[in-house]
N, C-alpha and C positions, 0 to 999 in steps of 0.2 A: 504494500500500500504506500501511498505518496507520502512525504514525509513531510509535505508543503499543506496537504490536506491532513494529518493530525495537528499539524502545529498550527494549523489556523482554526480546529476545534479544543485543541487546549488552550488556545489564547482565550478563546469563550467559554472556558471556564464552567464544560459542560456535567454533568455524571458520568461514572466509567460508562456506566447503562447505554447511557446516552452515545455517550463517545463512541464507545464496540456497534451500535446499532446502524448509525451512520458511518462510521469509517467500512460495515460489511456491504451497505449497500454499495457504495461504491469500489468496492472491490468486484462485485456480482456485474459493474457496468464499467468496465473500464476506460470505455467509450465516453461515456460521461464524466466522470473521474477527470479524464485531461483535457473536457472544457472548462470544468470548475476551475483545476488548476491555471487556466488561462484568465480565467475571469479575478480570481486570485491575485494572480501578479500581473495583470493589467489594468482593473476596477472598471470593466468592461466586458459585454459580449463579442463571441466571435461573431463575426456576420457568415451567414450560411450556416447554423449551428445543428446539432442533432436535433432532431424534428421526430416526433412521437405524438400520433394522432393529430397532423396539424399543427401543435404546437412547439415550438423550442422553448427554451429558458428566457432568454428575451423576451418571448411574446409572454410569456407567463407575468414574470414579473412588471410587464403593463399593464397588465390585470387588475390588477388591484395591492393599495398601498400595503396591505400585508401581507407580501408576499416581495420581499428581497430577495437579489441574489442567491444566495445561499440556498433558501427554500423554493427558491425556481428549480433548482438543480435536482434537490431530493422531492420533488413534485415531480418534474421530467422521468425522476426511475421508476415513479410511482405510476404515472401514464405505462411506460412500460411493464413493468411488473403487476399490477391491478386498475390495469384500464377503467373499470367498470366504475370502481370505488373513485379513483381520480377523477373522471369528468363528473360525479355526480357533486365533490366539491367543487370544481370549477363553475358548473351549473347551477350550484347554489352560492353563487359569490362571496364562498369562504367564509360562511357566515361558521363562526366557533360558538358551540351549543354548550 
């Protein structure tokens, strides 16, 4: 795993929980993994980015205001890995229950 993508979730100062949760997922997407890391050290999207039902992280994170960087990226693996589950928050405009 990238050593750029722990140390920007131990800088945020997450739970191990947390940490191990997210650092797997993006082990299981490696593909996504080295946009994050681009958007990481660059504080920007690639243009042309990985695209999962329509969506990239970009367009994600236009979405709506909560939904940063960071959680564009683990949204994007979530499109991939439970499609079903992921548009039906995008479709409900992130509203947290």
């Amino acid at each position: 795993m990238s050593n750029l993508i722990r140390e920007y979730y131990e800088k945020a100062d997450l739970s191990a929980d947390l940490l191990t949760e997210k650092l797997e997922k993006f082990e299981r997407n490696p593909d996504i993994a080295k946009e994050f890391e681009y958007w990481i050290k660059n504080g920007e999207f690639k243009c042309n980015g990985i695209e999962e039902k329509g969506y990239t992280a970009e367009k994600l994170a236009s979405l709506s205001d909560l939904i940063n960087g960071e959680g564009a990226f683990i949204l994007l693996i979530e499109l991939r890995e439970k499609p079903e589950k992921a548009l039906k928050r995008i479709n409900g405009r992130f509203v947290i229950r």
